[in-house]
N, C-alpha and C positions, 0 to 999 in steps of 0.2 A: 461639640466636636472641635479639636484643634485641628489646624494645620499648621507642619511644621514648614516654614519660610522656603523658599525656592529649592524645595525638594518635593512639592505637594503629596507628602508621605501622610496618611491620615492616624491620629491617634485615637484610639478607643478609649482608651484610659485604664483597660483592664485587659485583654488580649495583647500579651504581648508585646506592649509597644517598643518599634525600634531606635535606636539611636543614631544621630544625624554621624555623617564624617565618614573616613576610609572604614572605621572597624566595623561601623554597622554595614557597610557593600558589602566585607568580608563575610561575616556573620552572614548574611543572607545567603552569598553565592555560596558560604559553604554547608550550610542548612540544607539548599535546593541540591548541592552534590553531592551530599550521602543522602536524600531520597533518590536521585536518578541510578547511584552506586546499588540501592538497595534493590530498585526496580531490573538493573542490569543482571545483577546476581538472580533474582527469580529465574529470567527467562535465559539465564544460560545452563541454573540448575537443571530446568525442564525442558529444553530445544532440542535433546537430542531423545527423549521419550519414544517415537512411533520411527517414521521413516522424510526418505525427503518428500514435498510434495508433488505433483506433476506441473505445474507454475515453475518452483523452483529446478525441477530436470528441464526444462527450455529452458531457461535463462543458463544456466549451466553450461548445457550446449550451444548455446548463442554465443558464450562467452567465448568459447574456444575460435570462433572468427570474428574477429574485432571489426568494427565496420560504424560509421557514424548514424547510423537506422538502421532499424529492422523492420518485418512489417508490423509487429503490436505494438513495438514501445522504442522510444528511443536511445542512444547510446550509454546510458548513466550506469544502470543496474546493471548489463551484462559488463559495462568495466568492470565493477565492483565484485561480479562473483568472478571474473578474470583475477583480480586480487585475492580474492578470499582463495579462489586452485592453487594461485601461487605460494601463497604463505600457510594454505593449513592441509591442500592435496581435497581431494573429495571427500571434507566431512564436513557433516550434518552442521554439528556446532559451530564449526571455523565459517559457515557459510553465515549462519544465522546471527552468529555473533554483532555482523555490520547491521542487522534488523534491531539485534537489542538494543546497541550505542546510538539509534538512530532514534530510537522514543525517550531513551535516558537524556538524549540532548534536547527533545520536548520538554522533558518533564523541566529543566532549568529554564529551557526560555519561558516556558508558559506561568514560572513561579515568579521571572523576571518584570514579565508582560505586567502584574500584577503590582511590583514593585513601581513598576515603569508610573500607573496607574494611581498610585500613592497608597496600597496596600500597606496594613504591616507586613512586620513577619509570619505573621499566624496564618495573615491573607496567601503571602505568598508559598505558603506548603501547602495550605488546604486545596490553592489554587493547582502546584505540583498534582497532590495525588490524586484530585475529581479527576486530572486530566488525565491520568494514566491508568485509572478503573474502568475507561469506557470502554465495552466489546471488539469496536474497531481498533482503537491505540495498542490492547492489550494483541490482540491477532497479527499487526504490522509488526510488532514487536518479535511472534513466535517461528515466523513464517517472513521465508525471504522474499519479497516481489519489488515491484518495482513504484508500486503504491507506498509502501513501507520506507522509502527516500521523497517519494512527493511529497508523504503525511510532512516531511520535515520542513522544505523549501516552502509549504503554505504559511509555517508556525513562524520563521524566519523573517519572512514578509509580514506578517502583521506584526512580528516586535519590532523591526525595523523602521515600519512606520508610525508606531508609537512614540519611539524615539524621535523619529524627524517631528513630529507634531509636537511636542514636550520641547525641545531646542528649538524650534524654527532652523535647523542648519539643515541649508537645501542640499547639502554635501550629503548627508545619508541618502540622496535620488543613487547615488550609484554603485551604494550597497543594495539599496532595494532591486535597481535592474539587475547586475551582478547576482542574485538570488531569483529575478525572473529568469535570465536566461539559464540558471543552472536546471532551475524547474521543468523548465521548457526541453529542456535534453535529457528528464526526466520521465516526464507524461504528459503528455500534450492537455489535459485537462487543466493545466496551470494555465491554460488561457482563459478560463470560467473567472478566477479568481484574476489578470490581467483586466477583466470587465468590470470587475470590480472595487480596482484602485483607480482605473477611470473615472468609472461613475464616482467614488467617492472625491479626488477630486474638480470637476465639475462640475456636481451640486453641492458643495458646501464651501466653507469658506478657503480650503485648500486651493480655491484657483485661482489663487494668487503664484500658485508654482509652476502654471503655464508661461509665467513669462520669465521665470529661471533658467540659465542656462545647464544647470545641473541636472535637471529631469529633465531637458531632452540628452545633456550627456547618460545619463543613465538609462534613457533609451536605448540610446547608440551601444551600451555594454551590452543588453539583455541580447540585440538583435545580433550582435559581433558574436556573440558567445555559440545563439543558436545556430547560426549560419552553417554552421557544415552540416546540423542533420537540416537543415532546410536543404542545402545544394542535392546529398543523399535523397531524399525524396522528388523534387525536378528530375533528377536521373532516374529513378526509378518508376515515375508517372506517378506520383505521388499515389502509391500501393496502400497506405497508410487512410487512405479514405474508405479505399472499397473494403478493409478489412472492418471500418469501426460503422460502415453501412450492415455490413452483414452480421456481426454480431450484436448490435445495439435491433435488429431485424429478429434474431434469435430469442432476445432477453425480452424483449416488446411480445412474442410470440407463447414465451412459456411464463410469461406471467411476472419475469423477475423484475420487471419495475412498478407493478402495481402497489409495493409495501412503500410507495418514498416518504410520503409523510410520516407514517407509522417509524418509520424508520429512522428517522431523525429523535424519536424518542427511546429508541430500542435498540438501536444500532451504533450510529455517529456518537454517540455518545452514553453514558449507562444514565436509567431512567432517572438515577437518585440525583442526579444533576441537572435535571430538565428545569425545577426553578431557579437553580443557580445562572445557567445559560440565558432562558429565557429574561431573569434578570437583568444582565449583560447588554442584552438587544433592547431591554426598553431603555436602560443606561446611556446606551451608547445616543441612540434614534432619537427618544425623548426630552432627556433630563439635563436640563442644566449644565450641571458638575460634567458629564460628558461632551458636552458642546464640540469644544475643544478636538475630542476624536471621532466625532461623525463619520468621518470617511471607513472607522470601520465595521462602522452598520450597513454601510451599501457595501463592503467588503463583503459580508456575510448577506443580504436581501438580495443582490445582484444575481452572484451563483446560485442561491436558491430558486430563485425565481425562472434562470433559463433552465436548470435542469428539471423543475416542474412542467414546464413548455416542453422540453424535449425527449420528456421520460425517460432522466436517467434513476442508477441503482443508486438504495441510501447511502451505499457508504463513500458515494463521490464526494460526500460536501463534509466527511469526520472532521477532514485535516481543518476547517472552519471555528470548530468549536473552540480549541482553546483560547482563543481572544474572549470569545464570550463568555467563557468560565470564567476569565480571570476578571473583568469588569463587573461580573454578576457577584464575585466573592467581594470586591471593593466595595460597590452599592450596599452588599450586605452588615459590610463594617459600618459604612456609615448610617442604614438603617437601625441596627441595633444600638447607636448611640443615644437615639430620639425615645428609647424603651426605657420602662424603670429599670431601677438596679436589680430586681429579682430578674424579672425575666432576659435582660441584659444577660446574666451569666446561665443561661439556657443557651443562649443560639448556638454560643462554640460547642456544648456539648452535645447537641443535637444534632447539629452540622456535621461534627467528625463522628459523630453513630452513624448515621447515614450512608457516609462517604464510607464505612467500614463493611456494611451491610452491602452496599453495591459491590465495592471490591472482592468480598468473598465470592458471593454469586456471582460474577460475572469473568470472576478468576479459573471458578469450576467448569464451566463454560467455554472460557474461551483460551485457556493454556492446556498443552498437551502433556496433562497431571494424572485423567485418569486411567485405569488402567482399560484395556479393551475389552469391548461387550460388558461392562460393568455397568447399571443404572445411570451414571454420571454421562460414564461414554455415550450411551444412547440416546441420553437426553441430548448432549450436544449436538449429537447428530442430528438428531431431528431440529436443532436451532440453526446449525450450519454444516456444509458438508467438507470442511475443511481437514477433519480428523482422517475421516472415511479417505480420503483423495493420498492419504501419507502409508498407504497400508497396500503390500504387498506387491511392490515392487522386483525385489528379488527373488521372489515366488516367480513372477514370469519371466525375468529374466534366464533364469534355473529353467524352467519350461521353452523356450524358444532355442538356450544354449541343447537342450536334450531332441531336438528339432534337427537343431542343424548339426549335431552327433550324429543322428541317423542319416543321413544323404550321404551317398557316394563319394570315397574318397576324391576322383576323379570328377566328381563335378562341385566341390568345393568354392575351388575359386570364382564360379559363375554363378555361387550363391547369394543374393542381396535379401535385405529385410525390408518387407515393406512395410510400416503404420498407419494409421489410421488417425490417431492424436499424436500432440506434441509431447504428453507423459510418458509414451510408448517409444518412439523415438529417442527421448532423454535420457529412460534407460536402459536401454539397448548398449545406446554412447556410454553410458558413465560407468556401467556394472560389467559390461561383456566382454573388456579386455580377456578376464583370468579366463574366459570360455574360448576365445583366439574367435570370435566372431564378429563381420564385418560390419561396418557403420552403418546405421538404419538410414533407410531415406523414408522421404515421407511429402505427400502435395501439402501440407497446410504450412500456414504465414510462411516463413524464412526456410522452412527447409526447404518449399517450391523453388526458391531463388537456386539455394545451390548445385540443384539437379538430380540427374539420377545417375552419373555417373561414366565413365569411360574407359571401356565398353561398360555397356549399358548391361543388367546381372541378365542371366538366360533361366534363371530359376528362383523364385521368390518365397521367401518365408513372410504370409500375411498375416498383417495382426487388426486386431479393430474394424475388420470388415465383416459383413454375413456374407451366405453362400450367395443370397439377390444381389450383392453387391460386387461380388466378385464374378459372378458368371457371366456380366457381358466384357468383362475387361480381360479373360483368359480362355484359353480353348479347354483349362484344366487344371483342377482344384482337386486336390483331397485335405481329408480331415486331417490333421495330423496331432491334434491336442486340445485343450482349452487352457485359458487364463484365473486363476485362480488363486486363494491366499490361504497361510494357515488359520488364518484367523476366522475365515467363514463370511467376512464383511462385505456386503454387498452395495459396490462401489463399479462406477464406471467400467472397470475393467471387466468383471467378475458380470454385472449386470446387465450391459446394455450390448456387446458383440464379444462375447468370449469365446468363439471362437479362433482356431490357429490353422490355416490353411498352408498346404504348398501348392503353388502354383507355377503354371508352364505355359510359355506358348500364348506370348500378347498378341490381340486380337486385332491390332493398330501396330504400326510403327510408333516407336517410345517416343520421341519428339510430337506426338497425337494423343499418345496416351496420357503424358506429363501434363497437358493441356488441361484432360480429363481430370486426372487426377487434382488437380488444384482447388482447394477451399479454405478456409477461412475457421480457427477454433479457439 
């Protein structure tokens, strides 16, 4: 195995090998940008498939009050779909668009990372597309959320500290903060991975950069940055806890963290990667040749290890893996050098079958390609309920506007919408202009904040409730519909309270009731 001089680029002697100087950076970075170009095209072919989902109708709604917190998630994402209303108005793909540019810029750093790493060029594509097959990358991508900018700000951080570890220029401390605190205004679980770059380093030889003045200035950016949604939370009792009490209560409760491990082979990343990765982590931890980048083995052992402790869902730790892909595909370069020459020109072609085999299956799966109630579709469903959650929206929107058609012209204005989830809510707001119906309120996260109104409505159109539910809260309920889709799909809506009430006559003064009404979804 050669190494070519202070570029630690490894040569295979048959794969590809790259050329030192500007043309070959060029060549690489423009190799990794028409894969990211090609992966952006997929998911903007297919993003507008089904419908929005009920994640993305809250953040939607979030968006239209700007504010530095909210109760689930921090100010980042609902800037960003404030962006997406302004430049594309309420659609699907203009929303999604920023999910797809946001795993395309993955898929370059993580071909980087690999470069960084002393990959070829071969290393750094293969490394691109394992990362962009996995179930979770692929779903961030299809689907707007706010995880789908974390996955980026994690990938960011570990090329950044590759980079500072490959220089020793302690000057990248405050890229790297500048990229914590973005995170951090992100999704608060960027502090899993904050544990992470501590521990790494602390215990390894990195802690020599405690006594740099650059990593504590790059502190002082992460904490400058986050500071307003910190100040937003102090004023608000920091709300933001009792919400990740109550739902991490719910997920512990129906089972949904009992898959974590399973999960990290199924999920965070597609199975056909699991020796690649794993690779990576003995590379990193173990071997020699990775010495050098230690710190981002406790990058990735650290967050794993507390969300084991604290039983979180698998796909906390996806945005992890690309470091590990990319180090797992280098080890494998320089494994295959020690092979004869027969089997030497096996590994690439097994490697990219593999990587082709996951991508298709986990493309069928987890992009919204197939058509509904079709085998594919159902199978998906049964893998995740992500599809099912995008369907039929306008169906009840259509049913609640035919709702509040019927009421009295005369008691119109006294009519509010009440919800039950934050899907329901989102589109009420987003769809019910062209029906001239008024803005849904609702107790869960941030709608609680902004009330119920002034005067408070005298007559309720309830959604997401049962009759047990609403009977102590009104003197009087009738049926007035159900929530339902053309499709048949048997989703949240449709499944669990499809009922549609109107109701009259609170049983409490609304400043009591408001009280009552508040939860957490």
């Amino acid at each position: 195995m050669k190494i070519i001089s202070n570029r630690n680029r490894v040569s295979t002697g048959g794969v590809s090998d790259d050329c030192a100087g500007r043309g070959a950076i060029f060549g690489d970075v423009g190799i990794l940008a028409l894969l990211a170009l090609a992966l952006f095209a997929l998911h903007m072919l297919t993003n507008g498939q089904y419908g929005f989902h009920r994640d993305e109708l809250e953040t939607l709604d979030d968006a239209r009050f700007p504010a530095w917190g909210y109760v689930q998630y921090p100010p980042v994402a609902p800037m960003v779909a404030r962006l997406a209303l302004a430049l594309f108005g309420p659609s699907l793909v203009g929303l999604r668009l920023f999910a797809a540019l946001a795993q395309s810029v993955v898929v370059v750093l993580a071909g980087l990372m690999a470069r960084s790493l002393g990959g070829s060029r071969w290393a750094q594509a293969v490394t691109a597309v394992a990362v962009a097959i996995g179930p979770a990358p692929l779903i961030e991508g299809a689907l707007f959320q706010y995880t789908s900018l974390d996955y980026v700000w994690w990938v960011v951080i570990a090329f950044l500290v590759i980079r500072l570890l490959n220089t020793d220029d302690a000057r990248w401390w405050i890229g790297i903060g500048a990229a914590i605190g973005l995170g951090m205004m992100t999704k608060y679980t960027m502090i899993l991975l904050v544990a992470g770059v501590v521990g790494g380093v602390v215990f390894t030889q990195a802690r020599r950069y405690l006594a740099s003045p650059w990593l504590w200035a790059g502190v002082a950016v992460s904490v400058l940055i986050a500071l307003p949604n910190l100040i937003w939370q102090i004023h608000h009792d920091f709300i933001s806890l009792d919400f990740f009490r109550s739902i991490h209560a719910r997920d512990v409760h129906a089972g949904r963290t009992n898959g974590f491990l399973l999960g990290q082979l199924v999920v965070a990343a597609s199975v056909v990667t699991v020796p690649l990765w794993l690779a990576g982590l003995y590379w990193y931890v173990f071997r020699p040749e990775g010495a050098r980048y230690r710190p981002l083995g406790y990058m990735y052992v650290i967050p794993f290890a507390l969300l084991l402790i604290v039983k979180g869902r698998a796909y906390y730790l996806a945005p992890a893996y690309p470091m590990l892909i990319a180090a797992g595909v280098v080890f494998l370069e320089m494994w295959r050098s020690s092979l004869s020459a027969g089997s030497a020109r096996l590994v690439p072609w097994v490697t990219v079958a593999a990587i082709a085999v996951g991508g298709v299956a986990c493309g069928a799966l987890a992009l919204p390609i197939a058509p509904i109630n079709s085998s594919v579709w159902n199978l998906a469903a049964r893998v995740h309920d992500n599809f099912r959650e995008e369907i039929g929206w306008p169906d009840l929107v259509n049913t609640v506007a035919d709702v509040y058609a019927a009421q009295p012209s005369a008691d119109k204005p006294y009519v509010g919408i009440l919800t039950g989830n934050y899907g329901e809510a989102g589109a009420v707001n987003l769809m019910g202009s062209p029906y001239g119906l008024p803005r849904a309120i609702s107790g869960v996260n941030t709608y609680w904040l902004r009330g119920y109104g002034n005067p408070p409505p005298q007559t309720l159109i309830v959604l997401g409730y049962t009759r047990d539910q609403t009977a102590p809260l009104f003197k009087m309920c009738s049926l007035a519909g159900h929530a339902t889709n053309r499709y048949g799909v048997d989703n949240e809506e449709r499944f669990n309270q499809p009922e549609i009430y109107v109701c009259r006559g609170p049983r409490m003064p609304w400043p009591d009731l408001w009280k009552v009404l508040r939860h957490f979804g």
